[in-house]
PQR file of N, CA, C, O and H, with PARSE charges and radii, in Angstrom:
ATOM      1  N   UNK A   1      26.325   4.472  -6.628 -0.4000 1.5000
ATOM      2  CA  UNK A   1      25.106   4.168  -5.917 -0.0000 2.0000
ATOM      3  C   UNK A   1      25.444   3.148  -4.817  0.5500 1.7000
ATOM      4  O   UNK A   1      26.232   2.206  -4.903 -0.5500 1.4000
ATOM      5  N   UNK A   2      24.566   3.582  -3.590 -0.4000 1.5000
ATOM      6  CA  UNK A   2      24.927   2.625  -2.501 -0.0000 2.0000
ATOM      7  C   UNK A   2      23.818   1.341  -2.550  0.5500 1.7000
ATOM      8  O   UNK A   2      22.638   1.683  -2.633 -0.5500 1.4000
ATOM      9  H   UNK A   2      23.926   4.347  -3.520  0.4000 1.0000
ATOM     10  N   UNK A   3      24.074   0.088  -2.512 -0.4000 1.5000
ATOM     11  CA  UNK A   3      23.156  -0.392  -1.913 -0.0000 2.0000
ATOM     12  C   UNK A   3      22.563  -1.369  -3.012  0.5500 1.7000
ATOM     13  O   UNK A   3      23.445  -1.779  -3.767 -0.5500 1.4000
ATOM     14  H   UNK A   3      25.033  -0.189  -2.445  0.4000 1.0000
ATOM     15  N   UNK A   4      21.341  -1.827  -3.281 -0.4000 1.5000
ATOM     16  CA  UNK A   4      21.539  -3.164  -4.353 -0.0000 2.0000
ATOM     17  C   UNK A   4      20.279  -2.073  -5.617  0.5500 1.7000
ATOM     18  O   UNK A   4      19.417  -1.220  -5.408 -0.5500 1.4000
ATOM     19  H   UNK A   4      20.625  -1.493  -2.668  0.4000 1.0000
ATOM     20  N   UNK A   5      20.679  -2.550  -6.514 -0.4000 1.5000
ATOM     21  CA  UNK A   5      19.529  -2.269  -7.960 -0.0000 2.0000
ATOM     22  C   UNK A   5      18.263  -2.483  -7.573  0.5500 1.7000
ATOM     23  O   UNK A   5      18.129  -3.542  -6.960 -0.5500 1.4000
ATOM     24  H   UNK A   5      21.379  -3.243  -6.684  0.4000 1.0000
ATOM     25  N   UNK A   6      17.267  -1.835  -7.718 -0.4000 1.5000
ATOM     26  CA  UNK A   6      16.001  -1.630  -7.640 -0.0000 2.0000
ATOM     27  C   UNK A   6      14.920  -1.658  -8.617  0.5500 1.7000
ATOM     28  O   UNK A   6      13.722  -1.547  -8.359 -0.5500 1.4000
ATOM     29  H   UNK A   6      17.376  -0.974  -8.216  0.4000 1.0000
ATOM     30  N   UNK A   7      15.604  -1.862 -10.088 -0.4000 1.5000
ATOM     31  CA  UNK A   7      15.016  -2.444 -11.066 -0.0000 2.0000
ATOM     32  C   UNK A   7      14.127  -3.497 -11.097  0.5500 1.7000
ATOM     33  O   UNK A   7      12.914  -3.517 -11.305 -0.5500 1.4000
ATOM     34  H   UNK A   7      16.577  -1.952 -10.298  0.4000 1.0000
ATOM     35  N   UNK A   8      15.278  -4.760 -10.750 -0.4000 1.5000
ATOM     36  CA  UNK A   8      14.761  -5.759 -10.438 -0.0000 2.0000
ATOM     37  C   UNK A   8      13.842  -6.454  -9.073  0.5500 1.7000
ATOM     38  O   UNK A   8      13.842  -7.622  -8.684 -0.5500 1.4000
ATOM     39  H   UNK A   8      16.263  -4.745 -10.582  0.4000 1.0000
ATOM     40  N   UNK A   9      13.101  -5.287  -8.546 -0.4000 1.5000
ATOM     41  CA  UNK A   9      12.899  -6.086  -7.716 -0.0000 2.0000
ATOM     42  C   UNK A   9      10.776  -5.627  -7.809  0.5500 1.7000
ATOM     43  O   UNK A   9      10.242  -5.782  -6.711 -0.5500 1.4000
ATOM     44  H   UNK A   9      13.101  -4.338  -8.862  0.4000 1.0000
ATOM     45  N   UNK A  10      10.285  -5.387  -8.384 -0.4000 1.5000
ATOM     46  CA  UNK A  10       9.307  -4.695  -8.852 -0.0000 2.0000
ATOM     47  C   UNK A  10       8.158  -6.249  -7.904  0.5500 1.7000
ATOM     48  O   UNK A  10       7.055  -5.974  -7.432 -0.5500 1.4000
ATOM     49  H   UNK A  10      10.719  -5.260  -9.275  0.4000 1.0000
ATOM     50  N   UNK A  11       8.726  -7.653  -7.832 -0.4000 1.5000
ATOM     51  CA  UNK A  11       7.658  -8.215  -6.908 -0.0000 2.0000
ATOM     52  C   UNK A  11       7.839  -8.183  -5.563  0.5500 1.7000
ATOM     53  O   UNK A  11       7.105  -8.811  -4.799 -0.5500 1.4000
ATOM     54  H   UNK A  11       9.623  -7.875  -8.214  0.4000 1.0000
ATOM     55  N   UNK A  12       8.874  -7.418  -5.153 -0.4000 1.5000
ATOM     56  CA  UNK A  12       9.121  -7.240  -3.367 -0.0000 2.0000
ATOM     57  C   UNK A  12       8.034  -6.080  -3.736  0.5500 1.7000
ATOM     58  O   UNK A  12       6.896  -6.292  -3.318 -0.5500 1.4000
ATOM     59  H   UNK A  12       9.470  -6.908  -5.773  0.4000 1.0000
ATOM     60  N   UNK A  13       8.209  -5.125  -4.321 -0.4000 1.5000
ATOM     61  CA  UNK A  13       7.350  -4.045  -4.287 -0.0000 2.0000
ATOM     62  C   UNK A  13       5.553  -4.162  -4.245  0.5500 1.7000
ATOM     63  O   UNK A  13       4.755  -3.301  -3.874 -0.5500 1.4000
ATOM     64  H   UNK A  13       9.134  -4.953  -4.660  0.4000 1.0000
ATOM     65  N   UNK A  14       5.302  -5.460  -4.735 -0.4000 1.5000
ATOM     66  CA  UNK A  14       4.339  -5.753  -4.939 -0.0000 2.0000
ATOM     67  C   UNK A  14       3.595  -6.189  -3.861  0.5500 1.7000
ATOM     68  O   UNK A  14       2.532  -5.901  -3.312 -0.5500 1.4000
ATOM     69  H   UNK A  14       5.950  -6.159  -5.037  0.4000 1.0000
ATOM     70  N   UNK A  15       4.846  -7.278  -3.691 -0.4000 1.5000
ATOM     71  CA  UNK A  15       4.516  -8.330  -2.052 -0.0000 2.0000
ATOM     72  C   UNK A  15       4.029  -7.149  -1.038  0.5500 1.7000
ATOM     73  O   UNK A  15       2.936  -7.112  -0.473 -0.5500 1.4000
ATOM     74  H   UNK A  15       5.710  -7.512  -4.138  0.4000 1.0000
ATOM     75  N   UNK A  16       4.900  -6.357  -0.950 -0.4000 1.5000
ATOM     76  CA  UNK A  16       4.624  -5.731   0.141 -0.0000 2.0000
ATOM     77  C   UNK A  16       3.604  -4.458   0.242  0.5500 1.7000
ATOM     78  O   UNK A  16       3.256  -3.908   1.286 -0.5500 1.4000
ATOM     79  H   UNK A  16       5.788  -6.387  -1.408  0.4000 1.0000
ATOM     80  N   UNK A  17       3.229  -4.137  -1.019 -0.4000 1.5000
ATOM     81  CA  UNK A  17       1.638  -3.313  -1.205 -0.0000 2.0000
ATOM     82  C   UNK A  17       0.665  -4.341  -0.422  0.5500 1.7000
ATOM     83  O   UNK A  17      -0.051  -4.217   0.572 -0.5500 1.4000
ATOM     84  H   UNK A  17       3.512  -4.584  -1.867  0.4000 1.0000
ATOM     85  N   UNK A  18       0.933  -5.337  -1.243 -0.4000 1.5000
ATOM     86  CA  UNK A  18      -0.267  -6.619  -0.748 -0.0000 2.0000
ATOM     87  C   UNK A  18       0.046  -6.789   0.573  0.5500 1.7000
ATOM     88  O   UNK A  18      -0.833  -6.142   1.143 -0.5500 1.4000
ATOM     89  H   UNK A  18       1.515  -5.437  -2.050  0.4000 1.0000
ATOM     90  N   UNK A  19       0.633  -7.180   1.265 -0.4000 1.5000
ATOM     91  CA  UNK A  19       0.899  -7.049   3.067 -0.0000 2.0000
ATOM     92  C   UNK A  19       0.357  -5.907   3.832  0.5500 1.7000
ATOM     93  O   UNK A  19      -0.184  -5.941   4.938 -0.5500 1.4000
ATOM     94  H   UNK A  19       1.346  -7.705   0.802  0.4000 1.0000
ATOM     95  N   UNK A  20       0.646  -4.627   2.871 -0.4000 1.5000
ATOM     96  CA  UNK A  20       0.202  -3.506   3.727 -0.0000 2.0000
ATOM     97  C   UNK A  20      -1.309  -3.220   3.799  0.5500 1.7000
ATOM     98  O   UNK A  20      -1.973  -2.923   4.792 -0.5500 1.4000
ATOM     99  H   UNK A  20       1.085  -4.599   1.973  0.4000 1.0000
ATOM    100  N   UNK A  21      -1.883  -3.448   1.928 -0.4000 1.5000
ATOM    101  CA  UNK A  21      -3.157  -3.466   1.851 -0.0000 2.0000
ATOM    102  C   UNK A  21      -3.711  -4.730   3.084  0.5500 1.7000
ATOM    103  O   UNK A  21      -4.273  -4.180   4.031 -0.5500 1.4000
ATOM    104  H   UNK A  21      -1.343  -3.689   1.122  0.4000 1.0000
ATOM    105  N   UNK A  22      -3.653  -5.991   3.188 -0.4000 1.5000
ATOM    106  CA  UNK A  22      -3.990  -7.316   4.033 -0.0000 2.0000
ATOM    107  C   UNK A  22      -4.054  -6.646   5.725  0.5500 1.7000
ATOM    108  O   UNK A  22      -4.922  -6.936   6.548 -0.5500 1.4000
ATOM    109  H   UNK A  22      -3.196  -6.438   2.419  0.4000 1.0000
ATOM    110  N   UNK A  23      -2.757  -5.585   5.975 -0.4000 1.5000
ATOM    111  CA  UNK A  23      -2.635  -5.347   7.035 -0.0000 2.0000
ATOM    112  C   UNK A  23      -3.870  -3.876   7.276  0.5500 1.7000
ATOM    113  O   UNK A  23      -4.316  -3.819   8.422 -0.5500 1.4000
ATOM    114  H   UNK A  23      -2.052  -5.349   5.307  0.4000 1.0000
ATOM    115  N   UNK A  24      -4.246  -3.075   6.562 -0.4000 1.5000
ATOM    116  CA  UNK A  24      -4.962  -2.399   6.251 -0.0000 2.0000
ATOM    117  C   UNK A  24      -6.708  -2.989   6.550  0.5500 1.7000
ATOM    118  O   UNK A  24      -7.674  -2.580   7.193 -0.5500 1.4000
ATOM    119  H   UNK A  24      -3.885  -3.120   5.631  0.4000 1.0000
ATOM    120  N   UNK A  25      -6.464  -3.904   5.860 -0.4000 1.5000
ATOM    121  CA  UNK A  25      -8.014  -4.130   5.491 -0.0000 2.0000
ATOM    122  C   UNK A  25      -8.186  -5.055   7.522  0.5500 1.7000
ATOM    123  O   UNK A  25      -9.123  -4.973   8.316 -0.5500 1.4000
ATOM    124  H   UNK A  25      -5.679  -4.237   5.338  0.4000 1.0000
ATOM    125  N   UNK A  26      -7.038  -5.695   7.631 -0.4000 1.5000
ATOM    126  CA  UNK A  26      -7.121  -6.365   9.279 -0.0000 2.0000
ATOM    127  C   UNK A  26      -7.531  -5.427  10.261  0.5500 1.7000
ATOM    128  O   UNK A  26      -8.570  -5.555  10.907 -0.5500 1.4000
ATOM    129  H   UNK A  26      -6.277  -5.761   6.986  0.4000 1.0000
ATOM    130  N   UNK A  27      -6.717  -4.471  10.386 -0.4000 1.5000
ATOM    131  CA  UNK A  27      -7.124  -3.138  11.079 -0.0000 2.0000
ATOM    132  C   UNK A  27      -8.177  -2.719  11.032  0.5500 1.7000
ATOM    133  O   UNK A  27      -8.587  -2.316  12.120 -0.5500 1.4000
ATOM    134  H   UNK A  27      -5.872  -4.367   9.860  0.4000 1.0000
ATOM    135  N   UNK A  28      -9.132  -2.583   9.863 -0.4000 1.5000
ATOM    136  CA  UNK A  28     -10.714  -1.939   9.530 -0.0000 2.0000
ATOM    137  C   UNK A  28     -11.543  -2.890   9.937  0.5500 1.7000
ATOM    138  O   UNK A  28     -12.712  -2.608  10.202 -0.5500 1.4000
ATOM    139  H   UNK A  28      -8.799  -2.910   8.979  0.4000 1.0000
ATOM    140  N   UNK A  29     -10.968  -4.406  10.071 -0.4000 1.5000
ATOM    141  CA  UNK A  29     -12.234  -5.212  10.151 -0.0000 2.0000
ATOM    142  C   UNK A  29     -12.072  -5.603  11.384  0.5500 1.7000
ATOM    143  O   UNK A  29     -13.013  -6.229  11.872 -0.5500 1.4000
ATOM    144  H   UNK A  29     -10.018  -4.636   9.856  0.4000 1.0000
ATOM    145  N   UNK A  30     -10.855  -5.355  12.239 -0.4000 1.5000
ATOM    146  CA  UNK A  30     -11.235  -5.115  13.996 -0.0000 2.0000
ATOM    147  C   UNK A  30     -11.798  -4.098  14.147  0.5500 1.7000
ATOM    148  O   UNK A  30     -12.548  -4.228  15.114 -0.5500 1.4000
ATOM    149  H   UNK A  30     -10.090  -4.846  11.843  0.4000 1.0000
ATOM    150  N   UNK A  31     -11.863  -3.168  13.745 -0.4000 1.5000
ATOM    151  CA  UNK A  31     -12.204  -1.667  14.004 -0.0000 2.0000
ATOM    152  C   UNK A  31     -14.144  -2.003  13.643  0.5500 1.7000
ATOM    153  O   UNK A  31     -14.998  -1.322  14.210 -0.5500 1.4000
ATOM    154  H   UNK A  31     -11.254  -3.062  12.959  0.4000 1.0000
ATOM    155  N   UNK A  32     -14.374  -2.699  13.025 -0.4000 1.5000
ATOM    156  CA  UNK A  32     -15.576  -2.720  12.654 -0.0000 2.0000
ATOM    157  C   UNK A  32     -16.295  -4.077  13.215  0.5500 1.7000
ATOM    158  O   UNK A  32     -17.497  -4.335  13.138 -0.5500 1.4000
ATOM    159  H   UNK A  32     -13.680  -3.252  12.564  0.4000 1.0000
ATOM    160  N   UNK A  33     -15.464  -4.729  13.689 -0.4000 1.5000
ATOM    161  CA  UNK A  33     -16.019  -5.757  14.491 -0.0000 2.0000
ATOM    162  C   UNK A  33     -16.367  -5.878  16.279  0.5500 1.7000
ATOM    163  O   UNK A  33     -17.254  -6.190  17.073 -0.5500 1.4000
ATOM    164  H   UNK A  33     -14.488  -4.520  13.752  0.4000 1.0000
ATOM    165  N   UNK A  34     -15.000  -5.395  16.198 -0.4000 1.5000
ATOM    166  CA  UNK A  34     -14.937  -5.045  18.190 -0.0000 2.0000
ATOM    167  C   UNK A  34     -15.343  -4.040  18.284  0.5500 1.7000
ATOM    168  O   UNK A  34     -16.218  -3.939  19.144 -0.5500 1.4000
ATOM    169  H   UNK A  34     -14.279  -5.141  15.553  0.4000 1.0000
ATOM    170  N   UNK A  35     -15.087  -3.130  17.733 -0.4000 1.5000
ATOM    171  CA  UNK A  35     -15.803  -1.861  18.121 -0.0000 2.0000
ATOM    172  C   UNK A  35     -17.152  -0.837  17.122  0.5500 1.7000
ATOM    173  O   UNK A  35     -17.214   0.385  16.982 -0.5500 1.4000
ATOM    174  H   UNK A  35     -14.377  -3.213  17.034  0.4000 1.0000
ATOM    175  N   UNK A  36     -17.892  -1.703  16.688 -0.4000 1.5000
ATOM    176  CA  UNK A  36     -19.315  -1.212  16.347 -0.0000 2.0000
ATOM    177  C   UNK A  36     -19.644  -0.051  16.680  0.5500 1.7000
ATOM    178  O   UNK A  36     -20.072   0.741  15.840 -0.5500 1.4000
ATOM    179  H   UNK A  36     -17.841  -2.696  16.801  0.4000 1.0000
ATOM    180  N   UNK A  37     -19.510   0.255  17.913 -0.4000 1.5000
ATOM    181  CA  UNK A  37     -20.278   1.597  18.149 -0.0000 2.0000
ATOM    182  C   UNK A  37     -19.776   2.408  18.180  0.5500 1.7000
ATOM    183  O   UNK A  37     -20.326   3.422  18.609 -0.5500 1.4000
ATOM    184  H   UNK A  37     -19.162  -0.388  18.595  0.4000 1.0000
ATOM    185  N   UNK A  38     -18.307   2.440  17.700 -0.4000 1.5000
ATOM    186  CA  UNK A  38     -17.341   3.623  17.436 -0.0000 2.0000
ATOM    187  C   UNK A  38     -16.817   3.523  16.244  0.5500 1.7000
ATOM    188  O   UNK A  38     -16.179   4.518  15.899 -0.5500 1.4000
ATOM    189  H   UNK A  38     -17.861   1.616  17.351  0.4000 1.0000
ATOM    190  N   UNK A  39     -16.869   2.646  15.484 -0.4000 1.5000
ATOM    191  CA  UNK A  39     -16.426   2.545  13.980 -0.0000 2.0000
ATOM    192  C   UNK A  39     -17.068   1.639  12.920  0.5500 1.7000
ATOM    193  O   UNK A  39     -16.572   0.758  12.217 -0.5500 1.4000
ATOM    194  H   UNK A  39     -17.387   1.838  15.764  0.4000 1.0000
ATOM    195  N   UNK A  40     -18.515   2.189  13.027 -0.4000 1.5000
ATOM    196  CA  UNK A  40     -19.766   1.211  12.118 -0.0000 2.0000
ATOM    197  C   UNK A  40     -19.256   0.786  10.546  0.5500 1.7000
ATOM    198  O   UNK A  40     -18.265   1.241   9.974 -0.5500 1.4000
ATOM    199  H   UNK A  40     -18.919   2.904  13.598  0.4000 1.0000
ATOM    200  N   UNK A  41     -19.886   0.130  10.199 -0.4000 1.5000
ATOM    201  CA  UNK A  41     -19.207  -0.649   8.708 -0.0000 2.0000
ATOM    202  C   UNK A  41     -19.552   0.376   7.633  0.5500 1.7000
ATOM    203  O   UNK A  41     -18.928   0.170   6.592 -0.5500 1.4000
ATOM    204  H   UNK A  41     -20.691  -0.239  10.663  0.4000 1.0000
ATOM    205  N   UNK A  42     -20.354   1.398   7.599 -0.4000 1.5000
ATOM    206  CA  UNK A  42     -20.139   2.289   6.650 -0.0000 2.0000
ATOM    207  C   UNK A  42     -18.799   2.832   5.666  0.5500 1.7000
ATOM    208  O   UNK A  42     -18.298   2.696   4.549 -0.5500 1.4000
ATOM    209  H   UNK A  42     -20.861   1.565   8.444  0.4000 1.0000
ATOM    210  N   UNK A  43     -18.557   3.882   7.587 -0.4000 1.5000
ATOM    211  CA  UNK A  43     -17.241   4.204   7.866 -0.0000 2.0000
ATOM    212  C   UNK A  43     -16.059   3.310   7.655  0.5500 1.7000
ATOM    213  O   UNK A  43     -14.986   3.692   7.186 -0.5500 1.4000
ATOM    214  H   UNK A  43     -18.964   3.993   8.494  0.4000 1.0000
ATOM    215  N   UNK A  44     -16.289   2.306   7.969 -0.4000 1.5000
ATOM    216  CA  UNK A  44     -15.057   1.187   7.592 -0.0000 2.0000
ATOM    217  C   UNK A  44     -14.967   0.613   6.171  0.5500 1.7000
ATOM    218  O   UNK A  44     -14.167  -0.214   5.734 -0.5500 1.4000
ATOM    219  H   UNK A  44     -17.161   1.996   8.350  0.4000 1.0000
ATOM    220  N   UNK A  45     -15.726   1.088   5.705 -0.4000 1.5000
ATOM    221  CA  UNK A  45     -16.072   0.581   4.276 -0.0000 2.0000
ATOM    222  C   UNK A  45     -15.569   1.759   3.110  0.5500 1.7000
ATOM    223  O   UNK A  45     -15.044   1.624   2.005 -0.5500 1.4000
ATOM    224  H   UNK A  45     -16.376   1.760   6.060  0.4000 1.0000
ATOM    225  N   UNK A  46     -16.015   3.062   3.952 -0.4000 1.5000
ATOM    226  CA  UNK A  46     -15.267   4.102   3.211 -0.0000 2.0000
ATOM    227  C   UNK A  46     -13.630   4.597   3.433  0.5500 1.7000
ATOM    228  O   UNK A  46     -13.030   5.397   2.716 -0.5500 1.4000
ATOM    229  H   UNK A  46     -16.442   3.172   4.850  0.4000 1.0000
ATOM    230  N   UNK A  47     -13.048   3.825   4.734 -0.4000 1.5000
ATOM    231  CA  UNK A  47     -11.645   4.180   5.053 -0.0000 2.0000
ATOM    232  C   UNK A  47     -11.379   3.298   4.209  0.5500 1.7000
ATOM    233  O   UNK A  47     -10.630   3.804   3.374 -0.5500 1.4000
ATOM    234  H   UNK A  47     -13.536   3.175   5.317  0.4000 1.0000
ATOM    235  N   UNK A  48     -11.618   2.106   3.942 -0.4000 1.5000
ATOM    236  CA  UNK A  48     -10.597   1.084   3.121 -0.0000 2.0000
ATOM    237  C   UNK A  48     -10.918   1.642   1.719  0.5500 1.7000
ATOM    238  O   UNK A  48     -10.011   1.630   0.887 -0.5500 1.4000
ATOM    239  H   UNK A  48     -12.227   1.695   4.621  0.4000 1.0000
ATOM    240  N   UNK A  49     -11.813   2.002   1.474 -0.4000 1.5000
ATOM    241  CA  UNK A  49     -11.535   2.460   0.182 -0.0000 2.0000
ATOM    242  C   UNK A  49     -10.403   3.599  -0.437  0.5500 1.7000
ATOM    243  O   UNK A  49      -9.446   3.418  -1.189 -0.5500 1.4000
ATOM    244  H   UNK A  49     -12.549   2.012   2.150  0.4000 1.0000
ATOM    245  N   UNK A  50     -11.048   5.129   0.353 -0.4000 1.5000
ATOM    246  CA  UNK A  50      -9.513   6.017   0.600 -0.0000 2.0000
ATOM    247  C   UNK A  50      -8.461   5.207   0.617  0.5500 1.7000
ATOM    248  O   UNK A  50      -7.898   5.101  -0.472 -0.5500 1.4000
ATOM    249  H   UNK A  50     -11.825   5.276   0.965  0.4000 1.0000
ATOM    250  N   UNK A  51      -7.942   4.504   1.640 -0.4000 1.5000
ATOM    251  CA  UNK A  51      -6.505   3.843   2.074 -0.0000 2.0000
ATOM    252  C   UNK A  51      -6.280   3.192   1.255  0.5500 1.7000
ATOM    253  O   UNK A  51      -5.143   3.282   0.791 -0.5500 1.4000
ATOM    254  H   UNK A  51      -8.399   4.590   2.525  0.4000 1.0000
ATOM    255  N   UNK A  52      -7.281   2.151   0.618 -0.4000 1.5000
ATOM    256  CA  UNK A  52      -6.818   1.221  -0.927 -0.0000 2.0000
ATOM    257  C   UNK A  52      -5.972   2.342  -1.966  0.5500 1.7000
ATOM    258  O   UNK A  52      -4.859   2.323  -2.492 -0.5500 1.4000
ATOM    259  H   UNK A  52      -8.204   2.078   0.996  0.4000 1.0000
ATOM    260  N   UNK A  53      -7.107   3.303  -1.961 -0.4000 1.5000
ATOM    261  CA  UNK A  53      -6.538   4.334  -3.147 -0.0000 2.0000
ATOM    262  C   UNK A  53      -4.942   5.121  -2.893  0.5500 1.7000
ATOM    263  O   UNK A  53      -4.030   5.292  -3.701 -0.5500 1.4000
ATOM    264  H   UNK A  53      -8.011   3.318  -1.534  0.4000 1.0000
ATOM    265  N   UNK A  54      -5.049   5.513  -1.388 -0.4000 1.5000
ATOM    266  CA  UNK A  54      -3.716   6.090  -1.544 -0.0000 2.0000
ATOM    267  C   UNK A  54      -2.620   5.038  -1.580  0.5500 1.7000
ATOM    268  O   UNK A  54      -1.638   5.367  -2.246 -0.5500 1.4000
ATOM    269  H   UNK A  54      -5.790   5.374  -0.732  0.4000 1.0000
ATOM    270  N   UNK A  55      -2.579   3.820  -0.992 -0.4000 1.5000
ATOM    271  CA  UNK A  55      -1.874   3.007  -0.655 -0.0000 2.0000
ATOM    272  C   UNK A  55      -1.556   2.337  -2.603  0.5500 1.7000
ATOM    273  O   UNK A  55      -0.352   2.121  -2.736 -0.5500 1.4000
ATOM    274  H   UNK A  55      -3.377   3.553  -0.451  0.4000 1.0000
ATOM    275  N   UNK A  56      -2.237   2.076  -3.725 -0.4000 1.5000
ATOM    276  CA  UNK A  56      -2.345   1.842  -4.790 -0.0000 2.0000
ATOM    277  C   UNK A  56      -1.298   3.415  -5.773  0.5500 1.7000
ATOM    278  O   UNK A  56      -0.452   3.154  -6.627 -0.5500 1.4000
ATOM    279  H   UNK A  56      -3.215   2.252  -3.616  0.4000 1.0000
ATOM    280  N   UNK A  57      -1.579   4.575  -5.447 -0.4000 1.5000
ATOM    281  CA  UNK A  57      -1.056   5.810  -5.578 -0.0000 2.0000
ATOM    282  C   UNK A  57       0.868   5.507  -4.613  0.5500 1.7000
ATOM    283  O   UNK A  57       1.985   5.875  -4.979 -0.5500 1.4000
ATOM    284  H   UNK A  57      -2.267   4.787  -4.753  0.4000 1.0000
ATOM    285  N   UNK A  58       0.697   5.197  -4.126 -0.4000 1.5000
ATOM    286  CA  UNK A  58       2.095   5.013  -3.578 -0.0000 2.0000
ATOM    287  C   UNK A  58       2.556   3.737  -4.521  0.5500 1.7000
ATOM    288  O   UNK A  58       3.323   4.110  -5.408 -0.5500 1.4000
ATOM    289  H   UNK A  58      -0.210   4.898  -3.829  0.4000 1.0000
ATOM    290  N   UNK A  59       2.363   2.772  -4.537 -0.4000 1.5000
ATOM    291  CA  UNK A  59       2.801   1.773  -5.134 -0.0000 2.0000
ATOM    292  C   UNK A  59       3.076   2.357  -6.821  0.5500 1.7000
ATOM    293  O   UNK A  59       4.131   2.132  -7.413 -0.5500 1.4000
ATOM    294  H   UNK A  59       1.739   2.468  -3.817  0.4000 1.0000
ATOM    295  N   UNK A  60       2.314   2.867  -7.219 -0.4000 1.5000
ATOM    296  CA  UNK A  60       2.491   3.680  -8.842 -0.0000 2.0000
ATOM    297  C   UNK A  60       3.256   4.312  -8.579  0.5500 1.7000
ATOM    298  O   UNK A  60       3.912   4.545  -9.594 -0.5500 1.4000
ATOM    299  H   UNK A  60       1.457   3.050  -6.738  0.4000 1.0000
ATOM    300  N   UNK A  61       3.770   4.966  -7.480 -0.4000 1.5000
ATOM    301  CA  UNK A  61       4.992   6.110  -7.828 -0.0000 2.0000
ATOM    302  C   UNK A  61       5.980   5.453  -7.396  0.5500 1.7000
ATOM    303  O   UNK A  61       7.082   5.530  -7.940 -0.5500 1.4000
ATOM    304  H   UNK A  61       3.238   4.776  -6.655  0.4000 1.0000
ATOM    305  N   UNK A  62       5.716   4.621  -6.236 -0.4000 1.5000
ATOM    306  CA  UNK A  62       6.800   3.756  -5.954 -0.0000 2.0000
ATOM    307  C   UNK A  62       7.631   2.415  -7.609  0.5500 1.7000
ATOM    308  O   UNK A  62       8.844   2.582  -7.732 -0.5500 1.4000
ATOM    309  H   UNK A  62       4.820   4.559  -5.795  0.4000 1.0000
ATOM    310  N   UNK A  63       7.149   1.572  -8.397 -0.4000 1.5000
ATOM    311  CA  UNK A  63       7.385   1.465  -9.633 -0.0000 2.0000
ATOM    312  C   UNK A  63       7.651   2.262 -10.489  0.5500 1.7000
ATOM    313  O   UNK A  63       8.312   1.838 -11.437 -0.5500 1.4000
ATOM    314  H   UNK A  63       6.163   1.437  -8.297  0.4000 1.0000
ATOM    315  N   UNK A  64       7.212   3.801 -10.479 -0.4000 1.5000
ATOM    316  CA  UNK A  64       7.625   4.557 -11.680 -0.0000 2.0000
ATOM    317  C   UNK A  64       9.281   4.585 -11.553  0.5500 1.7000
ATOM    318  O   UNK A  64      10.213   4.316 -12.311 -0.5500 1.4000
ATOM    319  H   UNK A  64       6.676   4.145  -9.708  0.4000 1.0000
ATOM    320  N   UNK A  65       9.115   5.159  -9.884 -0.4000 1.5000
ATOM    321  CA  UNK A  65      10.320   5.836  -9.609 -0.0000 2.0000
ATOM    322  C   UNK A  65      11.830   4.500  -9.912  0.5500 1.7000
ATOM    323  O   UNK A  65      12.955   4.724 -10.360 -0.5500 1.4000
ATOM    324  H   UNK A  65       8.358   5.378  -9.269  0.4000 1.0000
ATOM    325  N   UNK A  66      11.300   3.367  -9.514 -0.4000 1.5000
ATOM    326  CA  UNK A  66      12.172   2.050  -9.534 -0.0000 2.0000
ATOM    327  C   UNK A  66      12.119   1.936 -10.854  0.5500 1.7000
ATOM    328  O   UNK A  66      13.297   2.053 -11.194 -0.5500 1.4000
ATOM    329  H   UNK A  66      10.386   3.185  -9.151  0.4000 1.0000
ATOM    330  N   UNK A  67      11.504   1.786 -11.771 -0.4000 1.5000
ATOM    331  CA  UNK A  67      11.781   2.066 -13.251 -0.0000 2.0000
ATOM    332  C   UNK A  67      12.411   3.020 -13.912  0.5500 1.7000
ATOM    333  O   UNK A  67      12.373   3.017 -15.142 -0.5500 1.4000
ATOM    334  H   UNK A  67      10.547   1.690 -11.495  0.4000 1.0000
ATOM    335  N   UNK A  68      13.091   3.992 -13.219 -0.4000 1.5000
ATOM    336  CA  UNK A  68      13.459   5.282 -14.362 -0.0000 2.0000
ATOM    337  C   UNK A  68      14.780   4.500 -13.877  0.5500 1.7000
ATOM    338  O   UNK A  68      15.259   3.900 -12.915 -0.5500 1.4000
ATOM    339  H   UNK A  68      13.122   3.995 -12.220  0.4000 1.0000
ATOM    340  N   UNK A  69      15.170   5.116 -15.833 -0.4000 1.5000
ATOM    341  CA  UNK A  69      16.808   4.142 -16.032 -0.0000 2.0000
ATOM    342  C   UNK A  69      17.684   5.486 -15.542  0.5500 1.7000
ATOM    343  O   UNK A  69      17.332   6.615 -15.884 -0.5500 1.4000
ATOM    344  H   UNK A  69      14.781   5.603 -16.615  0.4000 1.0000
ATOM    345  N   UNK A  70      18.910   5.237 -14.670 -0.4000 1.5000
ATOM    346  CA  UNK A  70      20.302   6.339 -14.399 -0.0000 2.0000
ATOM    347  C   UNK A  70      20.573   7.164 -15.595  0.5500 1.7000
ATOM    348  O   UNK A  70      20.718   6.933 -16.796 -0.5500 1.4000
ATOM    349  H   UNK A  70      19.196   4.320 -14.392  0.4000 1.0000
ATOM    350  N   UNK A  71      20.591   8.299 -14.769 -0.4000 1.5000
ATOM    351  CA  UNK A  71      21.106   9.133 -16.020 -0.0000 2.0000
ATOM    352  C   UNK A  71      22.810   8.691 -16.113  0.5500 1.7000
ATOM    353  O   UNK A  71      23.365   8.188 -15.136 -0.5500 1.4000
ATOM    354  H   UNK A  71      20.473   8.486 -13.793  0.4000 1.0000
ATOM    355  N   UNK A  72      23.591   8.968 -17.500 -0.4000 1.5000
ATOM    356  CA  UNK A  72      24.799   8.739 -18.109 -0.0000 2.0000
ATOM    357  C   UNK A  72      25.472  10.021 -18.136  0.5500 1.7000
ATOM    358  O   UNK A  72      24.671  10.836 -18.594 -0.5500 1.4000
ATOM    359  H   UNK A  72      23.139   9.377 -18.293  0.4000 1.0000
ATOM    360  N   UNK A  73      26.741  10.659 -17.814 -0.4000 1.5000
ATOM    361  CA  UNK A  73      26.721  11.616 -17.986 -0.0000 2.0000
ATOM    362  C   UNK A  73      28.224  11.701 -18.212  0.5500 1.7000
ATOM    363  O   UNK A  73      28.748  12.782 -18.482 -0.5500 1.4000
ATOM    364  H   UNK A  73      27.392   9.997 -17.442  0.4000 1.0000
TER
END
């Protein structure tokens, strides 16, 4: 294997859900602030939700996958 163990690193993985979600939710709340009449708080209320969910769905597969132990062979 190239490159460093991925076991251990399950709070970079974390950190950086949380950055993306932070960077996510920044994006919706310019989108819903400067521009009102093209992206009302409904709509912005229902993208962050979707995007929470897929972005939460990546992070679960992203840990599963960093958790499965090498196969021995």
């Amino acid at each position: 294997m190239i490159g460093r163990r991925v076991e251990n690193m399950r709070g970079i993985f974390v950190l950086g859900f949380i950055l993306c979600w932070v960077a996510t939710a920044g994006g919706i709340y310019v989108g819903v602030t400067v521009y009102p009449w093209a992206y009302p708080l409904p709509s912005g209320i229902y993208a962050l939700s979707v995007l929470t969910v897929i972005e939460v769905l990546g992070l679960i597969w992203i840990l599963k996958i960093a958790g499965e132990k090498p196969v021995r062979m």
